[in-house]
PDB file with one MODEL, atoms N, CA, C and O in Angstrom:
MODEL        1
ATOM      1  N   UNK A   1     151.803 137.327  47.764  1.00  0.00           N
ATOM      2  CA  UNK A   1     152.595 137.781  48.886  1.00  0.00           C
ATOM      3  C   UNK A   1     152.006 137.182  50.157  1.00  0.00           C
ATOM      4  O   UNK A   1     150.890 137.427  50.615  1.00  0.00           O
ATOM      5  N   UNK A   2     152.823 136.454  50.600  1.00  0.00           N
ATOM      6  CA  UNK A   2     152.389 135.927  52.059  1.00  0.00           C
ATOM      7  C   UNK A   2     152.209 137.295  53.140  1.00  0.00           C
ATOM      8  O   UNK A   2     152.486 138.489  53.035  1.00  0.00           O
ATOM      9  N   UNK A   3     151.637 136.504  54.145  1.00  0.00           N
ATOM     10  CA  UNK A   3     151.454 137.773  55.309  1.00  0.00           C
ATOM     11  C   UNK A   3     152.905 137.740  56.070  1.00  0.00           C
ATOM     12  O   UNK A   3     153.443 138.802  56.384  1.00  0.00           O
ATOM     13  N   UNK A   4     153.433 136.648  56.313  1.00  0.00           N
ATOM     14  CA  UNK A   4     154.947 136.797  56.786  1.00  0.00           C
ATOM     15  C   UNK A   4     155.868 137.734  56.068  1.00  0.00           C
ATOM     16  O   UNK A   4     156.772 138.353  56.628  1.00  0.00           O
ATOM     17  N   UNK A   5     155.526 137.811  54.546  1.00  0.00           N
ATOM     18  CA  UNK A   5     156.442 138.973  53.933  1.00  0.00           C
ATOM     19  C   UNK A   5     155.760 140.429  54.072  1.00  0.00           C
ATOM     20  O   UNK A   5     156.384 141.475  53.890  1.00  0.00           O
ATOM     21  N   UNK A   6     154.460 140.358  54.402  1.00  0.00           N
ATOM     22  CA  UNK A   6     153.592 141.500  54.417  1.00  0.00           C
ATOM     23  C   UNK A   6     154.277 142.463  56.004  1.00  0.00           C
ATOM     24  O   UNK A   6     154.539 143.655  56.168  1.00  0.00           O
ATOM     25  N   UNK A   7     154.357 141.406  56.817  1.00  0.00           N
ATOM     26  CA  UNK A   7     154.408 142.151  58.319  1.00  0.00           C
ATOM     27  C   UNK A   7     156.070 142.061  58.296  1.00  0.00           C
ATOM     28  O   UNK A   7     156.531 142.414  59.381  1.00  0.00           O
ATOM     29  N   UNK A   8     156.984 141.713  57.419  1.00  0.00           N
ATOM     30  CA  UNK A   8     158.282 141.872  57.328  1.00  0.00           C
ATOM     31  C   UNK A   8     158.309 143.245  56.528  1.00  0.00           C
ATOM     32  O   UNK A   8     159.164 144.023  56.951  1.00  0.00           O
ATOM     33  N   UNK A   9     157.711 143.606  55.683  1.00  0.00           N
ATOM     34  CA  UNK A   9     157.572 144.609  55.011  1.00  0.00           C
ATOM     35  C   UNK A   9     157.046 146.117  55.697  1.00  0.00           C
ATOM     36  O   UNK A   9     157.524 147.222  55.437  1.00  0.00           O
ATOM     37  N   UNK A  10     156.177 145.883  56.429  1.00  0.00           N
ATOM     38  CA  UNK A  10     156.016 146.967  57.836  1.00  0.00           C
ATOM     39  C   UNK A  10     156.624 147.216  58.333  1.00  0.00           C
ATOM     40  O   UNK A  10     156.703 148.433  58.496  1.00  0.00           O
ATOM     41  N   UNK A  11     157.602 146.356  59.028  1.00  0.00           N
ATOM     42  CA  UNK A  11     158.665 146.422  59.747  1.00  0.00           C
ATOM     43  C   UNK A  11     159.766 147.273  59.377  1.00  0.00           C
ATOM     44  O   UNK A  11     160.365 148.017  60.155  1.00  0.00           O
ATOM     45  N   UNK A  12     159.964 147.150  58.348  1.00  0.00           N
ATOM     46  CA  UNK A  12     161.210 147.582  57.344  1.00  0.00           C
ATOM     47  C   UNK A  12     160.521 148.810  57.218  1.00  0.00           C
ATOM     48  O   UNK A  12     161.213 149.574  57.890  1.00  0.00           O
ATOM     49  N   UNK A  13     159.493 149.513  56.723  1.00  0.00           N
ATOM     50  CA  UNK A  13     158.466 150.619  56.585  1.00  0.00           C
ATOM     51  C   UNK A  13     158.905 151.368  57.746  1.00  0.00           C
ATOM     52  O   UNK A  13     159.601 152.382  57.817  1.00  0.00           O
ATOM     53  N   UNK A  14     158.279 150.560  58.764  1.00  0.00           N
ATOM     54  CA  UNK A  14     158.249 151.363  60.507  1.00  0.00           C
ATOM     55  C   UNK A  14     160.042 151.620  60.531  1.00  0.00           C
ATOM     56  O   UNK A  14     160.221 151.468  61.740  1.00  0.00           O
ATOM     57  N   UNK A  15     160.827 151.782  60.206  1.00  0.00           N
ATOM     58  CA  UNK A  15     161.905 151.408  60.480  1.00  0.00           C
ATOM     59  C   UNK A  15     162.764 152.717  59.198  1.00  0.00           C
ATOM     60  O   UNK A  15     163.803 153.354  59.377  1.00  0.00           O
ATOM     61  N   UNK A  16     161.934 152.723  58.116  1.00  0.00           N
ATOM     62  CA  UNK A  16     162.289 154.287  57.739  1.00  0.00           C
ATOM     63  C   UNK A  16     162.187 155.553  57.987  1.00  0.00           C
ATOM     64  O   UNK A  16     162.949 156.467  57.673  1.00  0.00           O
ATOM     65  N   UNK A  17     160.874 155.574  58.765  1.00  0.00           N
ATOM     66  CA  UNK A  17     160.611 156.292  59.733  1.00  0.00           C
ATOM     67  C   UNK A  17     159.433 157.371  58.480  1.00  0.00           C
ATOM     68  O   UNK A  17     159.054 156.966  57.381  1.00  0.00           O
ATOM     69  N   UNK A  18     159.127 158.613  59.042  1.00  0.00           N
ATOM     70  CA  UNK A  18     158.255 159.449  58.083  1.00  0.00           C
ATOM     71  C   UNK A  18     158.198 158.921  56.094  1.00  0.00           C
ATOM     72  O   UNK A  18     157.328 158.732  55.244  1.00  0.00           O
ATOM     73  N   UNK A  19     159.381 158.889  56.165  1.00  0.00           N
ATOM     74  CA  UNK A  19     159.919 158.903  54.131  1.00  0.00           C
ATOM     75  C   UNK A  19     158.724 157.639  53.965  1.00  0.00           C
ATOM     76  O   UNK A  19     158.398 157.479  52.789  1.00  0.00           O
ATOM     77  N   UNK A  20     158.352 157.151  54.492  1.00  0.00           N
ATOM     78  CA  UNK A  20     157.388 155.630  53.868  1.00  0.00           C
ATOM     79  C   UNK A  20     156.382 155.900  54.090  1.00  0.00           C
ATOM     80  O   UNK A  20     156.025 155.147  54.997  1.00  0.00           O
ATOM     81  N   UNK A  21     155.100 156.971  53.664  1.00  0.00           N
ATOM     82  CA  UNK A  21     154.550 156.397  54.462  1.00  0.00           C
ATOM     83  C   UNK A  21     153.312 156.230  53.276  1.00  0.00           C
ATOM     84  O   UNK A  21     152.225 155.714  53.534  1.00  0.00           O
ATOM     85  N   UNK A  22     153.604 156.639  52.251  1.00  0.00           N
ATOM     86  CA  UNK A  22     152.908 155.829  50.873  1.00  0.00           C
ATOM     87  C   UNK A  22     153.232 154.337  50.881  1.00  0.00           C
ATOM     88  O   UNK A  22     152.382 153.447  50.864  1.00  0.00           O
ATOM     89  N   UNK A  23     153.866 154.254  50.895  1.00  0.00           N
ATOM     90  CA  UNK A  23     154.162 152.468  51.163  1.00  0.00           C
ATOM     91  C   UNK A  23     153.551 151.978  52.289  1.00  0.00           C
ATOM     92  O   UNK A  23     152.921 150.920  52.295  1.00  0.00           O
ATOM     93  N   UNK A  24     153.707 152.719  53.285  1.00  0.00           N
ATOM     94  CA  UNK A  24     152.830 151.601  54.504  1.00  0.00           C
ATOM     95  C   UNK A  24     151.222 151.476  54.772  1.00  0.00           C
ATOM     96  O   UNK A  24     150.635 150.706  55.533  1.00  0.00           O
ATOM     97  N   UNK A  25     150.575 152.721  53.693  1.00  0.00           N
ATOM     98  CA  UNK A  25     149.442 151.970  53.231  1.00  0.00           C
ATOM     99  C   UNK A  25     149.020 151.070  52.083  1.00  0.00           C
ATOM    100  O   UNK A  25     148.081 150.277  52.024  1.00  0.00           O
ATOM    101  N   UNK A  26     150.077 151.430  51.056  1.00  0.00           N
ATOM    102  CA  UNK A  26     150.219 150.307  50.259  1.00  0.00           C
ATOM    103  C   UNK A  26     150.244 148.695  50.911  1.00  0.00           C
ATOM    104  O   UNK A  26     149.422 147.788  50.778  1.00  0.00           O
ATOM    105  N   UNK A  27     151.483 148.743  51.633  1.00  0.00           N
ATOM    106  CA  UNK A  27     151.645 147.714  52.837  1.00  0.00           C
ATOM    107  C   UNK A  27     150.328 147.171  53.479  1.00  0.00           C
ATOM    108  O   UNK A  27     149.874 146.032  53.589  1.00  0.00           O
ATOM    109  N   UNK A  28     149.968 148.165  53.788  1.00  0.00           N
ATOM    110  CA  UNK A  28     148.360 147.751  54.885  1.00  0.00           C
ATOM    111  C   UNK A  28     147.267 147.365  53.953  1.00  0.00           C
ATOM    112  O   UNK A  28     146.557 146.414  54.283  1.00  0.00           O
ATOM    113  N   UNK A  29     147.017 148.050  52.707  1.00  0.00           N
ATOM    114  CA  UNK A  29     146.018 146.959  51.968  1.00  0.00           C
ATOM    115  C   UNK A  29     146.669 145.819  51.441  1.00  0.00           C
ATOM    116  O   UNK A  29     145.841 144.937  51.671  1.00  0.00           O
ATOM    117  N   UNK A  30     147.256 145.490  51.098  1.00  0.00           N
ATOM    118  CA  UNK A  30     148.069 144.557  50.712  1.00  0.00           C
ATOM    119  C   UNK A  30     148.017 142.953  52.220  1.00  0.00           C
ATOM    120  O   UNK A  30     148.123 141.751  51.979  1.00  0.00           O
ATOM    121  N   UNK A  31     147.901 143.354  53.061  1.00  0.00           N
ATOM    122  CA  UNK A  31     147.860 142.876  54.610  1.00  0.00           C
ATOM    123  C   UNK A  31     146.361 142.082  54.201  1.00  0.00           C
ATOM    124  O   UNK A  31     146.026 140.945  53.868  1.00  0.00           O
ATOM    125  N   UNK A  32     145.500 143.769  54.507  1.00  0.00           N
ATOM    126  CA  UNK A  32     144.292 143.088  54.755  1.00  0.00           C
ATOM    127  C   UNK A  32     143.751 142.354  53.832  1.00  0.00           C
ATOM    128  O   UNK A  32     142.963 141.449  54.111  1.00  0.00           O
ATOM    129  N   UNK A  33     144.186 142.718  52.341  1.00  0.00           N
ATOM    130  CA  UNK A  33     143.714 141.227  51.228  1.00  0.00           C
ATOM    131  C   UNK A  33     144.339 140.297  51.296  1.00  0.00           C
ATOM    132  O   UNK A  33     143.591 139.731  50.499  1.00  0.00           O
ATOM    133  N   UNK A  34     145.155 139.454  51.541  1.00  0.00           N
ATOM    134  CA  UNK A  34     146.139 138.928  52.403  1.00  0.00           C
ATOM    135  C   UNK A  34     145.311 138.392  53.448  1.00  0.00           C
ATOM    136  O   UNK A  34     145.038 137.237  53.121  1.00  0.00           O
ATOM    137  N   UNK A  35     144.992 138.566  54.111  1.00  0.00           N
ATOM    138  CA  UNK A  35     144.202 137.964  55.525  1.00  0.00           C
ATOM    139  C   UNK A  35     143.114 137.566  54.965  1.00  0.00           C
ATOM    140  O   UNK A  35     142.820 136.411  55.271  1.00  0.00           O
ATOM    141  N   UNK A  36     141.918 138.437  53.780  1.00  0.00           N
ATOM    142  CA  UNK A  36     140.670 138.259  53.582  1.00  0.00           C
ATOM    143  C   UNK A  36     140.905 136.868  52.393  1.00  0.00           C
ATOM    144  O   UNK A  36     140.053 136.011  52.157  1.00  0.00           O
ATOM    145  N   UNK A  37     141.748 136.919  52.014  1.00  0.00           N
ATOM    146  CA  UNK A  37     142.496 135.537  51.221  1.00  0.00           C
ATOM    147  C   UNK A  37     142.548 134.276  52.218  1.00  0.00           C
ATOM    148  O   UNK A  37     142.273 133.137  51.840  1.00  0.00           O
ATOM    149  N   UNK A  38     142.798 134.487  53.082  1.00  0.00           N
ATOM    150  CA  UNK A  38     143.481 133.571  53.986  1.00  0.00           C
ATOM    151  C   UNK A  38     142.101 132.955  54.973  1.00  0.00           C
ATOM    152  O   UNK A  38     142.063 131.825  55.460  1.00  0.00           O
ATOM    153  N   UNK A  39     141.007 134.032  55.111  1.00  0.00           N
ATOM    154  CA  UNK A  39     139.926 133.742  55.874  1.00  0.00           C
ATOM    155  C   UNK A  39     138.805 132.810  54.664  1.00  0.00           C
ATOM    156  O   UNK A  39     137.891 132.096  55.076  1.00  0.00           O
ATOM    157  N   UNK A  40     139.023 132.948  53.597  1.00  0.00           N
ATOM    158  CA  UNK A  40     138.337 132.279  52.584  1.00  0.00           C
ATOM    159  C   UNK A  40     138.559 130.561  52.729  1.00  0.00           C
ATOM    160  O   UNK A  40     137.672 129.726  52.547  1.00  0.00           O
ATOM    161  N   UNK A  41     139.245 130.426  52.910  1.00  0.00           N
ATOM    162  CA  UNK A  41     139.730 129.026  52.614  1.00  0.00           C
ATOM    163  C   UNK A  41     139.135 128.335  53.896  1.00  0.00           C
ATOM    164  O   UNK A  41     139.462 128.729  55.016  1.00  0.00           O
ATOM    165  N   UNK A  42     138.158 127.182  53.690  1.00  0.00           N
ATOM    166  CA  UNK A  42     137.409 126.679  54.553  1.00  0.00           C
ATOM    167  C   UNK A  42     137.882 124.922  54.797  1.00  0.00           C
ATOM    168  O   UNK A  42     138.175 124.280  53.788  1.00  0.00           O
ATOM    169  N   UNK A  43     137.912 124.463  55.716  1.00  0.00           N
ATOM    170  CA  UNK A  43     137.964 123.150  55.367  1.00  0.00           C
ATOM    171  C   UNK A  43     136.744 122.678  55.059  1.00  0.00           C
ATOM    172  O   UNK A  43     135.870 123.497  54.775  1.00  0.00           O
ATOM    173  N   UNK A  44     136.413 121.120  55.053  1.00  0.00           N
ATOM    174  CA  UNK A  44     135.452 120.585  54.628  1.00  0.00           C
ATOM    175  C   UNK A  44     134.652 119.594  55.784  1.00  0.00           C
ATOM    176  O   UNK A  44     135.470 118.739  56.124  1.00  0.00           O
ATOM    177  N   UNK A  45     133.374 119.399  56.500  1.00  0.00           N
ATOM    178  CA  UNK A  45     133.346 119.164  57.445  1.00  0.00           C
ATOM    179  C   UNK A  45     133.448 117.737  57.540  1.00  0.00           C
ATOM    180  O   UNK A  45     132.960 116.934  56.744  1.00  0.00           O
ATOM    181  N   UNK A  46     134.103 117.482  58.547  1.00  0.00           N
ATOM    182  CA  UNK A  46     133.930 116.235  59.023  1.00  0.00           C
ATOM    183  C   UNK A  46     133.012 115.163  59.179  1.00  0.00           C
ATOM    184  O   UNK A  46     131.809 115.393  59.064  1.00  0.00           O
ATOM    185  N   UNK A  47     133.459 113.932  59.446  1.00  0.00           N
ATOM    186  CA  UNK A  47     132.092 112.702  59.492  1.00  0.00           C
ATOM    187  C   UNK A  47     131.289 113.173  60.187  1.00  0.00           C
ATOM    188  O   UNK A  47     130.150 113.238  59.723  1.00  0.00           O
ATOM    189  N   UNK A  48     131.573 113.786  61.817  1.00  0.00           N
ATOM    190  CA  UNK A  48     131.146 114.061  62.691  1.00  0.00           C
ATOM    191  C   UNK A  48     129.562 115.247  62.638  1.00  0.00           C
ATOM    192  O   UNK A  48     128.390 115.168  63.006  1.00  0.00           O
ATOM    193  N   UNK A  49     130.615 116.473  61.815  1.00  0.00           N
ATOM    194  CA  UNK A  49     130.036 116.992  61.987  1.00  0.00           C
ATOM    195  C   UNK A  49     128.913 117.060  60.649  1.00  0.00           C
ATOM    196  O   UNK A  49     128.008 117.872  60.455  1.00  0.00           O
ATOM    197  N   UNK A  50     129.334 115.920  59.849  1.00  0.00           N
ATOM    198  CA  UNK A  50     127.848 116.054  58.832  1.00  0.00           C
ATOM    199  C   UNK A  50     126.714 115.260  59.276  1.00  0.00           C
ATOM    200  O   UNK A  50     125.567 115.582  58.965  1.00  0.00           O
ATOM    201  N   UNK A  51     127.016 114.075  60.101  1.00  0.00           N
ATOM    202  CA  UNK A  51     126.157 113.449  61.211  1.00  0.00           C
ATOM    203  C   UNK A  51     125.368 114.134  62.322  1.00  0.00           C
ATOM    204  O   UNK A  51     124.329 113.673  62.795  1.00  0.00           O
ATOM    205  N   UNK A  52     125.728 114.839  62.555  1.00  0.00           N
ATOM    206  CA  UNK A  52     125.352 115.780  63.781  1.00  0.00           C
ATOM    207  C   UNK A  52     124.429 116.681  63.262  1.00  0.00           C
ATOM    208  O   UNK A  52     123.474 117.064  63.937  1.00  0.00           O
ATOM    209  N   UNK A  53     124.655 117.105  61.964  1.00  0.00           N
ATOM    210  CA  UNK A  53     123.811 118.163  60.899  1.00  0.00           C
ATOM    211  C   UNK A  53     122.339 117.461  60.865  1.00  0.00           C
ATOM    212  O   UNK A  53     121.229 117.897  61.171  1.00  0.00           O
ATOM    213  N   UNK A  54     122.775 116.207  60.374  1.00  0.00           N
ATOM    214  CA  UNK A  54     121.188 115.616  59.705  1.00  0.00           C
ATOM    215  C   UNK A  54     120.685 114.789  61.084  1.00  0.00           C
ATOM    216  O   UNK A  54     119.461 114.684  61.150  1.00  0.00           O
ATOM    217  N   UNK A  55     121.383 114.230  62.112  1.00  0.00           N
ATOM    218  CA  UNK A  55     120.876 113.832  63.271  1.00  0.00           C
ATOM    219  C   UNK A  55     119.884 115.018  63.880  1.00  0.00           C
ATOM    220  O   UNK A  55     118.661 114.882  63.913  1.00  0.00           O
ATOM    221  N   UNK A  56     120.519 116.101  64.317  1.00  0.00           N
ATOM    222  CA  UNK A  56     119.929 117.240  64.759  1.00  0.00           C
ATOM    223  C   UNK A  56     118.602 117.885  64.284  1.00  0.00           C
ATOM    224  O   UNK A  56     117.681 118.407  64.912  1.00  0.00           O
ATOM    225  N   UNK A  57     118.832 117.655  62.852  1.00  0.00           N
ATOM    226  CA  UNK A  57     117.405 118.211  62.073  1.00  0.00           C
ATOM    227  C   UNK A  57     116.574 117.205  62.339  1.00  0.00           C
ATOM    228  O   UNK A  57     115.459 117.526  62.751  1.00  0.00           O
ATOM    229  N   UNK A  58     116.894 115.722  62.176  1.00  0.00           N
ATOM    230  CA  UNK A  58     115.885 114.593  62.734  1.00  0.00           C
ATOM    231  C   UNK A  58     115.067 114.962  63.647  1.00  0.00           C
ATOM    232  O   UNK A  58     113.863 115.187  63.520  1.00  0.00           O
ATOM    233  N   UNK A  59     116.022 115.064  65.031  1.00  0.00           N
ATOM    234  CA  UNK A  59     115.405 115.063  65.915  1.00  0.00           C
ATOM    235  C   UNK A  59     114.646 116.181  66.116  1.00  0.00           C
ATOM    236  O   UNK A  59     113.657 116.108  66.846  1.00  0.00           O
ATOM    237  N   UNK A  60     114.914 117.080  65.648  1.00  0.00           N
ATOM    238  CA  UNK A  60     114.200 118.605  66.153  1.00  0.00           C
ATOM    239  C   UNK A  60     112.957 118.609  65.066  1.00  0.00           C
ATOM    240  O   UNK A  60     112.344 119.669  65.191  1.00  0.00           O
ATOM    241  N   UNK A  61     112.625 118.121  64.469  1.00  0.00           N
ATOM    242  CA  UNK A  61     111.656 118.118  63.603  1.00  0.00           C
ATOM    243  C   UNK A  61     110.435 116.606  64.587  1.00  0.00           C
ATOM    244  O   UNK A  61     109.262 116.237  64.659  1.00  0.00           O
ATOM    245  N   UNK A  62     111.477 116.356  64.987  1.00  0.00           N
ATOM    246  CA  UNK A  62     111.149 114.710  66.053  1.00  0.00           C
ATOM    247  C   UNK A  62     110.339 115.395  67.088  1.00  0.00           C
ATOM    248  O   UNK A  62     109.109 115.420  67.103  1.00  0.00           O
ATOM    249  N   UNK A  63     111.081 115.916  67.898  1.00  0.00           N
ATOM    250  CA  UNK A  63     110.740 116.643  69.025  1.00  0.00           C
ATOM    251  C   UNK A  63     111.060 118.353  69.058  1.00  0.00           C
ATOM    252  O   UNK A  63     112.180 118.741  69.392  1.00  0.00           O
ATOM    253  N   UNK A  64     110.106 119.206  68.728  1.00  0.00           N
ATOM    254  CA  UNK A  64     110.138 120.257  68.233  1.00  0.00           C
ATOM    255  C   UNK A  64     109.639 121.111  69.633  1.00  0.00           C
ATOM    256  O   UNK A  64     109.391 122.316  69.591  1.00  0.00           O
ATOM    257  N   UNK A  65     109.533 120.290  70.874  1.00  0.00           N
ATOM    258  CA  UNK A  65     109.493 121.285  71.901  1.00  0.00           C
ATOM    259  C   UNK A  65     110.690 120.891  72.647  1.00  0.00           C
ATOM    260  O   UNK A  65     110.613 121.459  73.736  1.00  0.00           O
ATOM    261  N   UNK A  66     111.823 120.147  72.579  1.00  0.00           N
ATOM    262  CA  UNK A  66     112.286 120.044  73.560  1.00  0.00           C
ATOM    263  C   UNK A  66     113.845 121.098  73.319  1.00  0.00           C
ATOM    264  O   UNK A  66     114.119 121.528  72.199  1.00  0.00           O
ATOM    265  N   UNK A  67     114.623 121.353  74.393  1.00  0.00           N
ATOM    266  CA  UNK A  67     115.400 122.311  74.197  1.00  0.00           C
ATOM    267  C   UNK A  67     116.825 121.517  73.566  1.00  0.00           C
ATOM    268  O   UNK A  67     117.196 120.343  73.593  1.00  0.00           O
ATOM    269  N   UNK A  68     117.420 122.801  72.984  1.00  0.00           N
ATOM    270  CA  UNK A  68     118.803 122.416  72.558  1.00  0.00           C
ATOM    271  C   UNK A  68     119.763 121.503  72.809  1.00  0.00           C
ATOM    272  O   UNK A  68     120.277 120.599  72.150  1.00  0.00           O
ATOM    273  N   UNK A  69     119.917 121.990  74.058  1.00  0.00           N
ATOM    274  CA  UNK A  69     120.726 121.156  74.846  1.00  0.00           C
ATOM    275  C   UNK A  69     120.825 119.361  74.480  1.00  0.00           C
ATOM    276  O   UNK A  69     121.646 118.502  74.156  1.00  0.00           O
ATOM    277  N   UNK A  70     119.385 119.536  74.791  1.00  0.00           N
ATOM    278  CA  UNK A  70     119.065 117.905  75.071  1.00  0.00           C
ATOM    279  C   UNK A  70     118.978 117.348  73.825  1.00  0.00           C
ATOM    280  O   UNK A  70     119.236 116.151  73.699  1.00  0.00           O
ATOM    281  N   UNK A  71     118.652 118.021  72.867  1.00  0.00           N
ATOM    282  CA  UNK A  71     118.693 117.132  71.682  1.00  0.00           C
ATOM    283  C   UNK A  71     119.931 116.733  71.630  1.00  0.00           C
ATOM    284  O   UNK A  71     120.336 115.592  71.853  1.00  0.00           O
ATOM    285  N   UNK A  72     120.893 118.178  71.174  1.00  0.00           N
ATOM    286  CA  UNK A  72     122.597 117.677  71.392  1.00  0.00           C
ATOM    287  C   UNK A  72     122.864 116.833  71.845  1.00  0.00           C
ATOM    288  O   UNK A  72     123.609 116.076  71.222  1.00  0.00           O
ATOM    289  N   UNK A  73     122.394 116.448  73.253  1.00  0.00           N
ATOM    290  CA  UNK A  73     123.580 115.342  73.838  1.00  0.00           C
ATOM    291  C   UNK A  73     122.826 113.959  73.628  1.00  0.00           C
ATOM    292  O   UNK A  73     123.501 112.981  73.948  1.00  0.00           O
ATOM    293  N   UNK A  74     121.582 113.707  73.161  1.00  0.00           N
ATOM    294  CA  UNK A  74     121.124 112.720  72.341  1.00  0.00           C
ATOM    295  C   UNK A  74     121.886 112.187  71.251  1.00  0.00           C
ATOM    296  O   UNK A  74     122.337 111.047  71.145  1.00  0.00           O
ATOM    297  N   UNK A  75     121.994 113.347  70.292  1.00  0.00           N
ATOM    298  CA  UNK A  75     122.422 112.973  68.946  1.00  0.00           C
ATOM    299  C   UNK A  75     124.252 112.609  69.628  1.00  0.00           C
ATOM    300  O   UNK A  75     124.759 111.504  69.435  1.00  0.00           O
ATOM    301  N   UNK A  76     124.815 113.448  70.199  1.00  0.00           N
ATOM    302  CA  UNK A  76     125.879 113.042  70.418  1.00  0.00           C
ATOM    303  C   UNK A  76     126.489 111.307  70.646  1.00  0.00           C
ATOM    304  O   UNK A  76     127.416 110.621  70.216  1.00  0.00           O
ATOM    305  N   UNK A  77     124.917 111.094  71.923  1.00  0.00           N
ATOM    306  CA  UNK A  77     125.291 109.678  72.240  1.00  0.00           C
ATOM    307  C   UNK A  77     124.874 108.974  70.913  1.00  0.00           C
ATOM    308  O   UNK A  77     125.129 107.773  70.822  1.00  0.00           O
ATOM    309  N   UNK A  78     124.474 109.385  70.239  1.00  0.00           N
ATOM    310  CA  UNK A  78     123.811 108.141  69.598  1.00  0.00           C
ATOM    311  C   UNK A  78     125.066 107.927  68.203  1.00  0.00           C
ATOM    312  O   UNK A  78     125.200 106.929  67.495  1.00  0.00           O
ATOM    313  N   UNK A  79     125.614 108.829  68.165  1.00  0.00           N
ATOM    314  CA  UNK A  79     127.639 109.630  67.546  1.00  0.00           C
ATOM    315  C   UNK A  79     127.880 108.208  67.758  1.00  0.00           C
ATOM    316  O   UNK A  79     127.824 107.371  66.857  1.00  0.00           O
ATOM    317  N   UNK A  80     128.239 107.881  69.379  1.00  0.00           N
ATOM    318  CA  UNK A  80     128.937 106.473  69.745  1.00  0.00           C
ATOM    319  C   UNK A  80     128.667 105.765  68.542  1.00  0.00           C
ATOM    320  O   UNK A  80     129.548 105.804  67.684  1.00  0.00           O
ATOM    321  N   UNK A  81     127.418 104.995  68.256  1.00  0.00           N
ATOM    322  CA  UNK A  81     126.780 103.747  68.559  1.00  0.00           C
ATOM    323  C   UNK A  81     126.356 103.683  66.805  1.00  0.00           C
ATOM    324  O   UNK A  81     125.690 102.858  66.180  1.00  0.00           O
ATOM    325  N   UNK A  82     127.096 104.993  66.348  1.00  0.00           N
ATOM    326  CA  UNK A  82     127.145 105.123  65.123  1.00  0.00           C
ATOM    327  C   UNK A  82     128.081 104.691  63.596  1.00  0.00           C
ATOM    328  O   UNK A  82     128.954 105.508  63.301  1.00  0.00           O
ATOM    329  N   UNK A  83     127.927 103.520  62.696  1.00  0.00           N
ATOM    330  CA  UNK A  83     128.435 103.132  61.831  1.00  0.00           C
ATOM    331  C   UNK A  83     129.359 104.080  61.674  1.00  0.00           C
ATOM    332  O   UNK A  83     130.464 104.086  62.217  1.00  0.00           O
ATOM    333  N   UNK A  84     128.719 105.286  60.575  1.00  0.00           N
ATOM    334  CA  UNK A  84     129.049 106.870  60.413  1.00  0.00           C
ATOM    335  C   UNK A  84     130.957 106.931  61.113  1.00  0.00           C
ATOM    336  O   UNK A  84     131.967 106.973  60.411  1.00  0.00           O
ATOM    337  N   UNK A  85     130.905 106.916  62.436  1.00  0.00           N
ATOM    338  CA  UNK A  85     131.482 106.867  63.272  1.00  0.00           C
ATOM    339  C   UNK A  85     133.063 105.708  63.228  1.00  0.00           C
ATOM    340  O   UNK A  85     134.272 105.934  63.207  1.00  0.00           O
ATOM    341  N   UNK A  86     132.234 104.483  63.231  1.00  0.00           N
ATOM    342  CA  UNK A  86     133.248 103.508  63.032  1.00  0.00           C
ATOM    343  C   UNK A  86     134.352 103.707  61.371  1.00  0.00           C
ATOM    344  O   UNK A  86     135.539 103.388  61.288  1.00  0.00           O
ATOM    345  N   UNK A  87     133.647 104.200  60.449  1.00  0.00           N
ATOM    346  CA  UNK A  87     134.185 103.981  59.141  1.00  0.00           C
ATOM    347  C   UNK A  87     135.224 105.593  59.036  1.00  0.00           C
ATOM    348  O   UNK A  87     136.115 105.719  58.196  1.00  0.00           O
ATOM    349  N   UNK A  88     134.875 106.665  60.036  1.00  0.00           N
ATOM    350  CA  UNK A  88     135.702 107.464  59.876  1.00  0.00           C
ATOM    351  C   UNK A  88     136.856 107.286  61.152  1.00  0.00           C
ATOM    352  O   UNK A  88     137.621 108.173  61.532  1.00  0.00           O
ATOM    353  N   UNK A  89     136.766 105.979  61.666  1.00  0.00           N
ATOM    354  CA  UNK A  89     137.984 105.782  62.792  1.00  0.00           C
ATOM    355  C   UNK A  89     139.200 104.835  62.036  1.00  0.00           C
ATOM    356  O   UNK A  89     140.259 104.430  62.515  1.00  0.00           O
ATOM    357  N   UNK A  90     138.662 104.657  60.746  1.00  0.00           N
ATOM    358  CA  UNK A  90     139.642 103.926  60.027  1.00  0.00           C
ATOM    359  C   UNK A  90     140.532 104.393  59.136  1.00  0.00           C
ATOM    360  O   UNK A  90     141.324 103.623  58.593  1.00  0.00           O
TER     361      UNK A  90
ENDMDL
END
């Protein structure tokens, strides 16, 4: 059951007024597994961001006092100037 038929199904519920109202918690778990279904499904990360993963650990293991920030926008530039980079622009 999609959530579009789930919140069409409330509707119709809200709309019988008192007589439903075993159904509109039926309805409502039905929703929230439905959503917790829907929050499962992950994509898969990008060039970017699997570059950025192992760049980041580089460097912070590299330079283990310097702050966040700055590593970030290191590894970022260095994103440019990155093969990695070119082969996922194709």
């Amino acid at each position: 059951m999609s959530i579009d038929e789930v919140i069409r199904l409330l509707q119709e519920i809200k709309d019988l007024g008192e007589s439903g109202k075993e159904t509109v918690s039926k309805a409502k778990s039905t929703a929230k597994k439905a959503k917790s279904v829907a929050k499962k499904v992950k994509r898969a990360p990008s060039a970017y961001n699997k570059y950025m993963k192992k760049k980041m650990a580089q460097l912070k293991k590299k330079h283990p006092r310097k702050k966040h920030a700055a590593i970030f926008k290191q590894a970022a530039k260095s994103w440019k100037r990155s093969p990695d980079r070119k082969r996922s622009l194709k």
